[in-house]
C-alpha positions in Angstrom: 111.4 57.8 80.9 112.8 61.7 81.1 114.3 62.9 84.3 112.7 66.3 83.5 114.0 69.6 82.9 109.8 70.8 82.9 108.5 72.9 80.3 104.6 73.3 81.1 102.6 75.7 78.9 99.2 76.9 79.9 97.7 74.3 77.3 99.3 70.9 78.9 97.0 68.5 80.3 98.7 67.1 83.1 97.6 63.7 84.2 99.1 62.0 87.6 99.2 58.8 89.0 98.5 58.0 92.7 100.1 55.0 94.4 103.7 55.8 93.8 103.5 58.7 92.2 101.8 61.4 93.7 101.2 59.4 97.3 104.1 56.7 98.5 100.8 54.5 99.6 103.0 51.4 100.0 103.3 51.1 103.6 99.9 52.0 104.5 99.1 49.4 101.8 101.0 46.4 103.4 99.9 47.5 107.0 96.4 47.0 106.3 96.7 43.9 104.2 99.3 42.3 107.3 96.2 43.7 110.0 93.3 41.7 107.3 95.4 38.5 107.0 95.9 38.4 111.0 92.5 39.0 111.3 91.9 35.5 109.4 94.3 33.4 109.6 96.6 32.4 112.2 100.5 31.8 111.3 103.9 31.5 112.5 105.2 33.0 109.4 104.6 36.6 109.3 105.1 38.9 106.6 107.6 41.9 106.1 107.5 45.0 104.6 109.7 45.1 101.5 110.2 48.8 100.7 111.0 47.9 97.0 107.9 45.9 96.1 104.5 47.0 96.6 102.5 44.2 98.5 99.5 43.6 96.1 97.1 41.0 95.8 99.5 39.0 93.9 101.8 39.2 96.7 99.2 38.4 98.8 98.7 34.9 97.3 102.1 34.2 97.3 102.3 34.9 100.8 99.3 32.9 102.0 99.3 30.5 98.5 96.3 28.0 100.5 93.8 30.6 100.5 90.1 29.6 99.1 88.6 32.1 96.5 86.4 33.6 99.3 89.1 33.9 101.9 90.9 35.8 99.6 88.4 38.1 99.1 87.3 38.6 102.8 91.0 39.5 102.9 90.6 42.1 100.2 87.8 43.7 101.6 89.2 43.3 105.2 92.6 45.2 103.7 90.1 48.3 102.4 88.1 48.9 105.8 91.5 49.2 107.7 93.7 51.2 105.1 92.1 54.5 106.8 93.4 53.2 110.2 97.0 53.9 109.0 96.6 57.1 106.1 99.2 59.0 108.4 101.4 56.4 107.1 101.2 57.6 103.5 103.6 60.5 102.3 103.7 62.8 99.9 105.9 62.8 96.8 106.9 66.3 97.5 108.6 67.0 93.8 105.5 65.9 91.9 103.0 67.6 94.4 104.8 70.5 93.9 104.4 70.5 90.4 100.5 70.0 91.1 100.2 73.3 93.3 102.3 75.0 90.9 100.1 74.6 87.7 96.5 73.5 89.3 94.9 76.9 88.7 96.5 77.5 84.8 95.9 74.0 83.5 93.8 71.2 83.8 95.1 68.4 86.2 93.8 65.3 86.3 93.5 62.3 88.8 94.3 58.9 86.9 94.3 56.2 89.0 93.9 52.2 89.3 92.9 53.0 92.7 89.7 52.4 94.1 87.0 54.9 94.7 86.9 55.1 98.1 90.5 54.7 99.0 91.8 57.2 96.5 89.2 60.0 97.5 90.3 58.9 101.4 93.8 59.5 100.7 93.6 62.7 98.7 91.6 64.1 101.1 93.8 63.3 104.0 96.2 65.1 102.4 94.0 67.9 100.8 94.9 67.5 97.7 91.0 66.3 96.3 90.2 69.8 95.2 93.7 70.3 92.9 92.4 68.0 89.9 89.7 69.3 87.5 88.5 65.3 87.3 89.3 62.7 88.7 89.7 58.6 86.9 89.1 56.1 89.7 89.8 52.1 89.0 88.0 51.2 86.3 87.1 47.1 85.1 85.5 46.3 81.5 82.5 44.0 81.7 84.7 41.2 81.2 86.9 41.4 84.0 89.8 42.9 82.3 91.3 46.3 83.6 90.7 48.9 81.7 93.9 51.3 80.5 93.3 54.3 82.5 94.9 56.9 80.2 92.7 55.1 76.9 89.8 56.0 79.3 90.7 59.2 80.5 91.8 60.5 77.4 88.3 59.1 75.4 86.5 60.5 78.3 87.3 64.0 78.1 87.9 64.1 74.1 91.3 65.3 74.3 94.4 64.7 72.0 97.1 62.6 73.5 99.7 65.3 72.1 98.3 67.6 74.8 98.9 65.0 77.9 102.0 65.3 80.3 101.7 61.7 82.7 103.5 61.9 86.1 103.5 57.9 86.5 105.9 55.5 88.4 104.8 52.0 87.3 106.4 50.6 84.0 103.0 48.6 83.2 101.4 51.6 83.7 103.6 53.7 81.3 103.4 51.4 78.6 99.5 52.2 79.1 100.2 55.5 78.4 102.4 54.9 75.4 99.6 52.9 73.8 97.2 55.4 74.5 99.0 57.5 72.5 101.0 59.7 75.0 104.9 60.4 73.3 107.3 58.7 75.5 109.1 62.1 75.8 105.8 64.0 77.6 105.7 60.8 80.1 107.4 61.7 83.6 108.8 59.3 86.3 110.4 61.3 89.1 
């Protein structure tokens, strides 16, 4: 990962990442999924925010490991309906949104994200950023239940050369995505 000195030209695609990257989503996140698990289950043992880990649906079957299959996905859902109760709890990653005003009218920009529909379009609008990405990639599952790598898709989608893609992205998982999508290391930015 390159702390970057930026050198954009006019034909750069730039792709960004939401959660983490472009939005710091994560304690919006864990408020909504601590609101859905009250809203189930009753406990003496609740749950703190942890500033360093994102609180995920793994997490949340750590923290409540007795869960049934369905409890865990009225939980789920529960967790989406309430996220919009706490967007003003979201912040912008200022240096990368900067970098999205500065070149959204001279390149394309694109929205790549594991993110829901809904969610994603909720939180970009919030903070009126929706209409700075010429498309945008929403969370995307094959038929067999397997996520899909967004920057594969996005890439395939719009037919473009992975030599012409600069990622903004914050998770390591998500970075070697890029890198097997073809994206050089040295055009893949974490800031």
């Amino acid at each position: 990962m390159k702390k970057p000195k930026l050198n954009i030209n006019e034909n750069d695609i730039l792709f960004f990442d939401m959660d983490g990257t472009l939005v710091d989503t994560d304690f919006a996140n864990f408020l909504s999924y601590k609101k859905a698990i009250q809203s189930f289950i009753q406990s003496e043992n609740e749950i703190e925010f942890n500033p360093n880990d994102r609180f995920n649906r793994a997490s949340l079957k750590i923290a409540v490991p007795n869960l049934t299959e369905t409890e865990y996905e009225k939980i789920i859902q529960k967790k989406e309906e309430l996220y919009k109760e706490h967007l003003s709890k979201t912040k912008l990653n200022k240096s990368v949104v900067d970098i999205l005003l500065k070149h959204h009218k001279t390149n394309k920009t694109v929205l790549v994200t594991n993110c829901r529909k809904d969610r994603a379009l909720m939180t970009l609008n919030y903070h009126k950023l929706t209409d700075k990405f010429s498309n945008i990639f929403f969370r995307k599952i094959s038929e067999n239940g397997k996520r899909i790598n967004k920057y594969k898709n996005a890439i395939s989608s719009l037919s473009l050369s992975a030599q012409t893609v600069i990622v903004f992205e914050n998770e390591k998982s998500e970075i070697e995505d890029a890198i097997l999508a073809g994206i050089s290391i040295n055009k893949i930015l974490s800031l």
